[in-house]
GUKOL-436722 format. One record per residue: residue in three letters; x, y negated, z negated of N, C-alpha, C in turn. Coordinates in steps of 0.1 Angstrom, whole numbers, plus 2048, in hexadecimal, padded with zeros to 3 digits. Layout:
<sites>
ALAXYZXYZXYZ...
</sites>
This chain:
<sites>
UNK325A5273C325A5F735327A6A73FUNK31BA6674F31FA70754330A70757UNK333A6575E342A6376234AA6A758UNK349A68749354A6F740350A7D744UNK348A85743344A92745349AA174FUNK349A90759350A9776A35CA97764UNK365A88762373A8B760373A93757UNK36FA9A751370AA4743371AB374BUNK369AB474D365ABD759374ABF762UNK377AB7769382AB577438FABE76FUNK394AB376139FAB475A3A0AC2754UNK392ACA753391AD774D393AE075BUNK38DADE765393AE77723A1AE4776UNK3A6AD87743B4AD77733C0AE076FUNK3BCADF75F3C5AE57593C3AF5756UNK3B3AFC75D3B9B087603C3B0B76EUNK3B9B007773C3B007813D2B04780UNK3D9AFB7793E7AFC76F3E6B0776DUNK3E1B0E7643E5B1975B3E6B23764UNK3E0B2676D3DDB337783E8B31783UNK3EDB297873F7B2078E405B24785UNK402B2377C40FB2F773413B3876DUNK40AB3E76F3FFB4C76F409B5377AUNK403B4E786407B4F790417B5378FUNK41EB45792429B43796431B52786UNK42BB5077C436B58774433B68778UNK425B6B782425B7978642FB7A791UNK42EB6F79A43BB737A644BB737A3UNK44CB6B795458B6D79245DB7C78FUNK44FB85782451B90783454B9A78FUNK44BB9979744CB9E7A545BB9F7AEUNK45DB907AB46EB907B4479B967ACUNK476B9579C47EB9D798484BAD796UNK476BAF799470BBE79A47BBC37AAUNK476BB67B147BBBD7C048CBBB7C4UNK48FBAF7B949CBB27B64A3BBD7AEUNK4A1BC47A34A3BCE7A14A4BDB7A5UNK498BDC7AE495BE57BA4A1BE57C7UNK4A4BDB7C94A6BDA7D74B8BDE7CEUNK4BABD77C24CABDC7BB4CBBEA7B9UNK4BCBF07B44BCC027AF4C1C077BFUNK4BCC037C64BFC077D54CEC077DCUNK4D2BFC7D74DFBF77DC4EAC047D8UNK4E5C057C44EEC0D7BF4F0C1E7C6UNK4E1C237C64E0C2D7CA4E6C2F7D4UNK4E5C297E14EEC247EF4FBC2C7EBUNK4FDC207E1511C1E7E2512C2F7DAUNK509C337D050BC407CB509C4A7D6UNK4FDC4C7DE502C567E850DC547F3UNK512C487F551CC477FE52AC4B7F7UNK52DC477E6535C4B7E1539C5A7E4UNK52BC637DE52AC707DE52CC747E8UNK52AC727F652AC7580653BC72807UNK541C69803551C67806558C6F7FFUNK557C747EE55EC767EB55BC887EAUNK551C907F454CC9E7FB554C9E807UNK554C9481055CC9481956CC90819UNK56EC8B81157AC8D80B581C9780AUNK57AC9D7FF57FCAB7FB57ECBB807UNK570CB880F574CBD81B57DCBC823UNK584CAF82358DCAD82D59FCB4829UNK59CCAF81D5A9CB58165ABCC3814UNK5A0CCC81559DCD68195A0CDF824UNK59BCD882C59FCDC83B5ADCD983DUNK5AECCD8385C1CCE83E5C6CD783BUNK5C1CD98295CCCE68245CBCF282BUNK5BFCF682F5BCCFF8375C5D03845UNK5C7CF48475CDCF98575D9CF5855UNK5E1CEF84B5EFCF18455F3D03840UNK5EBD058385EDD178355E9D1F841UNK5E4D1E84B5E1D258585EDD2085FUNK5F2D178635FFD14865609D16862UNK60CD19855619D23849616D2D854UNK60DD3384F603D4585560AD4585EUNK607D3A86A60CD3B87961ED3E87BUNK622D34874630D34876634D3D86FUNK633D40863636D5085E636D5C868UNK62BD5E86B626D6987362FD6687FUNK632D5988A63BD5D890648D5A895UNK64CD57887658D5C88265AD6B881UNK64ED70878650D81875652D8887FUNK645D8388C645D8989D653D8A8A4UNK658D7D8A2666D7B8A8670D878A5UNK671D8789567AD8F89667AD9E897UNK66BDA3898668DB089966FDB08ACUNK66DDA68AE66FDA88C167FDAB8C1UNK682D9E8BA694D9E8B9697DB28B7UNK693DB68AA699DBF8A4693DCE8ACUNK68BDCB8B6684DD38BE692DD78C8UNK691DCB8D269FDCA8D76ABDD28D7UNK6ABDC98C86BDDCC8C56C1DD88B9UNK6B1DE08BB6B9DEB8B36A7DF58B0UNK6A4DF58BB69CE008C269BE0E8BAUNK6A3E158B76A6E1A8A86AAE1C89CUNK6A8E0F8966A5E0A88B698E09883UNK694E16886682E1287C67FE0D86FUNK68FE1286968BE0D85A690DFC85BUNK690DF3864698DE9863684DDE868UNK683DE686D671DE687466CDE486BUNK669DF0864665DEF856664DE1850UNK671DE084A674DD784166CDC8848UNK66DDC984F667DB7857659DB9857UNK650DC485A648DC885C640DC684CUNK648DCB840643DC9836642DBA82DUNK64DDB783564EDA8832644DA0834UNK641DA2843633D9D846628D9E844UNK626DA883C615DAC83661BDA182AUNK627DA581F624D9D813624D8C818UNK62AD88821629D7B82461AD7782CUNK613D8082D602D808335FBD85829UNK5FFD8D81E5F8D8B8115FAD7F806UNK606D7880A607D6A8005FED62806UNK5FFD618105F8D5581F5E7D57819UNK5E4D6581A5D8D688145CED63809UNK5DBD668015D3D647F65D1D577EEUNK5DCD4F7F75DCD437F45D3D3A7F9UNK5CED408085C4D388105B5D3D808UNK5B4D4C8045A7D497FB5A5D437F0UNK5AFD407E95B1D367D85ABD2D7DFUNK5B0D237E75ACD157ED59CD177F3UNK59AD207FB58CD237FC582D257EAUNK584D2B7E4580D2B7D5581D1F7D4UNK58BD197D258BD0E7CA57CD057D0UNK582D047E157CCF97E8568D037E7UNK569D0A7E555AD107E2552D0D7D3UNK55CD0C7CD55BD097BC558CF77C2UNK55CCF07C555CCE57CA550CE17CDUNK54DCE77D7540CE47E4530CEB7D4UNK536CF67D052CCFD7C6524CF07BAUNK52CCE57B852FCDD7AC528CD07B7UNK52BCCD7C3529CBF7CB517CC37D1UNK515CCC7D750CCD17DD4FFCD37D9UNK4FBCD47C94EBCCE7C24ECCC97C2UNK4F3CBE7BB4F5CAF7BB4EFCA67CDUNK4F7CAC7D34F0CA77E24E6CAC7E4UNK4DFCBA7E14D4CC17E34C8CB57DAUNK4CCCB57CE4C1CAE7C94BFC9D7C7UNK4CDC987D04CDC887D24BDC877E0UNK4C6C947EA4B9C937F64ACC997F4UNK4ABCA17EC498CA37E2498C937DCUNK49EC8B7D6495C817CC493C737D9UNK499C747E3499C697ED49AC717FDUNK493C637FE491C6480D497C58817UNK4A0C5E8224A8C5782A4A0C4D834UNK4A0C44838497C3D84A4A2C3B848UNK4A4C458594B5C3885F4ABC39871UNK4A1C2F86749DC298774A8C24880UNK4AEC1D8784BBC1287C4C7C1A87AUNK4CCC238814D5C2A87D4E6C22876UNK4E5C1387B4F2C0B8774F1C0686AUNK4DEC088634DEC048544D4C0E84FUNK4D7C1984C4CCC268464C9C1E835UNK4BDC2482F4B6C1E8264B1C29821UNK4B7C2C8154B4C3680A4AAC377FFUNK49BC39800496C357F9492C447EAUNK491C3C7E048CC4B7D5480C4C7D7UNK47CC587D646FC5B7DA465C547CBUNK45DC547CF453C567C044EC5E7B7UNK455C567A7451C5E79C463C66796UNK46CC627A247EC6379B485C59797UNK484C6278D490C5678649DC5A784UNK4A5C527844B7C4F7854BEC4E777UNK4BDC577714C6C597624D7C52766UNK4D6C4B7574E7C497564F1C4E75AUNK4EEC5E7534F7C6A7564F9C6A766UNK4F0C6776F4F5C6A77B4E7C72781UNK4DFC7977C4D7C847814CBC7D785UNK4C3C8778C4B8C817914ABC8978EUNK4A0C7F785498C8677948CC87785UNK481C92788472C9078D46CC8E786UNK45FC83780457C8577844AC8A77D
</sites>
């Protein structure tokens, strides 16, 4: 009797044994899942600030070119215009109204150059105006370690969350 008692006994520490034992194991599954998730929420955010970082510098770049392509018109316009004020200086010293005329040529060809290089400024400001919260409030909801500067690691701070839309909520 005692003998049945013990094994009774035994078989009953056993099978919580068991149960807690699976207990277990189905909490660390939650856990890895959790930290797979995490470590993918991370991945995406990654590729989304790097997205956003290429396609700001991008448009910076394309920017600048146009910049120093219309400063370049500017340049060769202007002296072209120099040129021929020299020529016509030269070759007809009393000709002012011939002066003139080059002279006014070159303000309207330095007011097209103008006003063209501020459109692209607007535009490229209307640009940066639209790119620039967006970056402002990607770097408020996270925080950078580039301990390792060859693999930087973007973490969200606590208590942000990452809407569909794209935005980034504080609670």
């Amino acid at each position: 009797a005692v003998l049945n008692s013990l094994n009774a006994h035994v078989t009953t520490h056993n099978d919580s044994e068991t149960a807690n034992a699976t207990a277990r194991a189905g909490s660390q599954t939650q856990t890895d899942d959790a930290n797979t998730a995490t470590a993918q929420a991370i991945t995406n955010l990654q590729q989304n600030v790097d997205d956003n970082k290429t396609d700001i510098e991008g448009k910076l770049a394309a920017e600048t070119s146009a910049r120093l392509s219309l400063e370049n018109d500017h340049n060769t316009r202007s002296a072209f215009v120099d040129g021929e004020i020299s020529r016509l200086d030269g070759s007809h010293a009393n000709d002012g109204a011939r002066l003139d005329a080059v002279e006014a040529a070159q303000a309207t060809v330095d007011t097209d150059i103008e006003a063209k290089i501020q459109e692209r400024i607007d535009q490229h400001n209307a640009d940066s105006d639209n790119a620039l919260p967006r970056l402002a409030k990607l770097e408020e909801c996270s925080e950078t370690d580039e301990t390792d500067p060859s693999n930087p690691v973007v973490r969200i701070k606590a208590g942000v969350q990452f809407e569909a839309s794209g935005n980034f909520v504080q609670s």
